[in-house]
DOVEXGU-573589 format. One record per residue (C-alpha): residue number from 0; residue in one letter; x, y, z. Coordinates in nm, 2 decimals, decimal comma. Layout:
<pts>
<pt resi="NUM" resn="a" x="X" y="Y" z="Z"/>
...
</pts>
This chain:
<pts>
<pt resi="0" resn="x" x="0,00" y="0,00" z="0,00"/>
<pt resi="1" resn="x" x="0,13" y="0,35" z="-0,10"/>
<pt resi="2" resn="x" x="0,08" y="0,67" z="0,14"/>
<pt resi="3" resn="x" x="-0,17" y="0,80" z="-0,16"/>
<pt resi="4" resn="x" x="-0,39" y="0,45" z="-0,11"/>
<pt resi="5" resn="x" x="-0,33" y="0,47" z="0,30"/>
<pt resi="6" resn="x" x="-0,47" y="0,80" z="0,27"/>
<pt resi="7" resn="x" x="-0,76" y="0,71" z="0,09"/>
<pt resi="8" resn="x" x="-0,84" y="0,37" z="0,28"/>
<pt resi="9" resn="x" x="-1,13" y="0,35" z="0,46"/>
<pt resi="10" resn="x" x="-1,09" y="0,37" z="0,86"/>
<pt resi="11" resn="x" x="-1,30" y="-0,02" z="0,82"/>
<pt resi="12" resn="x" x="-0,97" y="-0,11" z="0,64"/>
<pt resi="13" resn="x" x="-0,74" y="-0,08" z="0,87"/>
<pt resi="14" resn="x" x="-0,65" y="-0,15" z="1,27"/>
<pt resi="15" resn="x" x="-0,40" y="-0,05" z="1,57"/>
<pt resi="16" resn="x" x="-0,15" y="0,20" z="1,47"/>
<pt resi="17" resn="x" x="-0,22" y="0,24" z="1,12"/>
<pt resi="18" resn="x" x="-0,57" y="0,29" z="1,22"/>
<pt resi="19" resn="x" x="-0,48" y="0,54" z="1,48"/>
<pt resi="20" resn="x" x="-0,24" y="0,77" z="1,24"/>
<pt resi="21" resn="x" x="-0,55" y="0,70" z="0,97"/>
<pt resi="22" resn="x" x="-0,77" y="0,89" z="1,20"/>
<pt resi="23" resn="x" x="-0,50" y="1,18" z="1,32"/>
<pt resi="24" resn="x" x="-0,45" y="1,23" z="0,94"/>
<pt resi="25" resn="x" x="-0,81" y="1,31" z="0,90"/>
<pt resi="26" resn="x" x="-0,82" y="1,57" z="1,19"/>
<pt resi="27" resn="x" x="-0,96" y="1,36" z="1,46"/>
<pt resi="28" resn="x" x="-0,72" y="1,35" z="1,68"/>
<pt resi="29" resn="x" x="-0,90" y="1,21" z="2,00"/>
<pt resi="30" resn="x" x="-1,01" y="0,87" z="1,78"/>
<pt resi="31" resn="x" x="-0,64" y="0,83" z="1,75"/>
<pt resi="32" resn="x" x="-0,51" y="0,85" z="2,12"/>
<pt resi="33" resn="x" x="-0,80" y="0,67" z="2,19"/>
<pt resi="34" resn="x" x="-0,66" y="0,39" z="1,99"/>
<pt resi="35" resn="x" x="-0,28" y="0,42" z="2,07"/>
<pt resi="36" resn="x" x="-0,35" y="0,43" z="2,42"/>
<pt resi="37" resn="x" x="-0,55" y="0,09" z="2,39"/>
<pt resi="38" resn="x" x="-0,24" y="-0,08" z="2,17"/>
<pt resi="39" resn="x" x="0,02" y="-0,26" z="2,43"/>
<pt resi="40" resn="x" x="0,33" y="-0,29" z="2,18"/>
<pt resi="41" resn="x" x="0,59" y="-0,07" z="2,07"/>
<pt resi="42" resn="x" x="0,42" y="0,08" z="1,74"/>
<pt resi="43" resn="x" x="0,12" y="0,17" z="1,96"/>
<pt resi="44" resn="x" x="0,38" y="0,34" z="2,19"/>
<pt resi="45" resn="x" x="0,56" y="0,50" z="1,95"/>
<pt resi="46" resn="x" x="0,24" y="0,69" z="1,81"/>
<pt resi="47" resn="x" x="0,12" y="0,72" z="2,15"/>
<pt resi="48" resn="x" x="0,44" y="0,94" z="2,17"/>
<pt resi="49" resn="x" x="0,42" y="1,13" z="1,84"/>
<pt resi="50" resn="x" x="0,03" y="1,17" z="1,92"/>
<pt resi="51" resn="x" x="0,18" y="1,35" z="2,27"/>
<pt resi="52" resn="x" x="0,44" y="1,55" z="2,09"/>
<pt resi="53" resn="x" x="0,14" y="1,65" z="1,85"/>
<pt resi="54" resn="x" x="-0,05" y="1,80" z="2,10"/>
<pt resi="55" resn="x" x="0,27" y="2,00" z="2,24"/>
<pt resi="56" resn="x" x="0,29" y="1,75" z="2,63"/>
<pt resi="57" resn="x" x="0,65" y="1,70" z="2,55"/>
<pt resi="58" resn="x" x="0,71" y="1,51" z="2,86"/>
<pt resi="59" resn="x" x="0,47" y="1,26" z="2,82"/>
<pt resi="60" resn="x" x="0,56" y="1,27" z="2,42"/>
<pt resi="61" resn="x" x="0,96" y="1,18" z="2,58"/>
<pt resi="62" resn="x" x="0,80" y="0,89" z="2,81"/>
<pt resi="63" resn="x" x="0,61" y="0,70" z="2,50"/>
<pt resi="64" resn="x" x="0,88" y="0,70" z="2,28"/>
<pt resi="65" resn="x" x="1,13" y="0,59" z="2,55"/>
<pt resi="66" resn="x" x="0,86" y="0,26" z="2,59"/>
<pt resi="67" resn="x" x="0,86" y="0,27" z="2,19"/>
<pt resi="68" resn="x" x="1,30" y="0,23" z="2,20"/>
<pt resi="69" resn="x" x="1,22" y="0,54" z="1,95"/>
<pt resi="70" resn="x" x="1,38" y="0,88" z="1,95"/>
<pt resi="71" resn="x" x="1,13" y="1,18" z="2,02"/>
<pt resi="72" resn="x" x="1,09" y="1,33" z="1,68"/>
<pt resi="73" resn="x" x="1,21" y="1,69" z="1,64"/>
<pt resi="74" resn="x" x="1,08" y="1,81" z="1,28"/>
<pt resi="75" resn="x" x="0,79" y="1,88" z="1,07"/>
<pt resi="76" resn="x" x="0,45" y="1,65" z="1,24"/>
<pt resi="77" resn="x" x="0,28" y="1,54" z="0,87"/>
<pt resi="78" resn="x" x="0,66" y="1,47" z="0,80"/>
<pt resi="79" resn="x" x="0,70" y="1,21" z="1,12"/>
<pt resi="80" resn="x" x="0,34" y="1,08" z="1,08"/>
<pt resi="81" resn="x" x="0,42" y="1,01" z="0,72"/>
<pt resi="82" resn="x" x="0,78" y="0,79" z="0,79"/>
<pt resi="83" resn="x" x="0,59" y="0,62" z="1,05"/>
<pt resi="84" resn="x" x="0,29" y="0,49" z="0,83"/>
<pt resi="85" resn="x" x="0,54" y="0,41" z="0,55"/>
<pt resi="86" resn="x" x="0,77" y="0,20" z="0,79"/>
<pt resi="87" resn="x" x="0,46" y="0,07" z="0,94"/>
<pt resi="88" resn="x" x="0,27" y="-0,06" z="0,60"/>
<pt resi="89" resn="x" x="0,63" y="-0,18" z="0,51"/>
<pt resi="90" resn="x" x="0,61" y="-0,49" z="0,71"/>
</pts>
């Protein structure tokens, strides 16, 4: 799956992280903490954390990528949501 077809999936299509950064992507960002929080692995963790960095809660962004074994991101959000998705659909 590309980013354009992610993008354009349905929210029925997809599940756990992927569904999560699905639903930031389309401005509803609640629906995806709602779902990270609820996913109790290292992808839900790590967009737990970029969810928390999102928002501008810096310290709890630090704590859920620590859990995730990620580095906080530091640059542009769409750009960090977009690596994520793509190393996501990658496995």
């Amino acid at each position: 799956m590309t980013m354009e077809e992610f993008e354009a999936a349905g929210s029925e299509s997809l599940h756990g992280a992927l569904l999560a950064l699905w639903w930031d992507g389309h401005g509803d960002w609640q629906a995806a903490h709602e779902i990270a929080q609820d996913i109790d692995d290292a992808d839900g963790a790590w967009v737990h954390g970029y969810l928390h960095r999102k928002q501008g809660d810096a310290g709890n962004a630090a704590y859920w990528y620590r859990r995730a074994g990620r580095s906080m991101g530091t640059g542009d959000f769409q750009l960090e949501r977009e690596a994520i998705v793509l190393e996501l659909l990658a496995r």
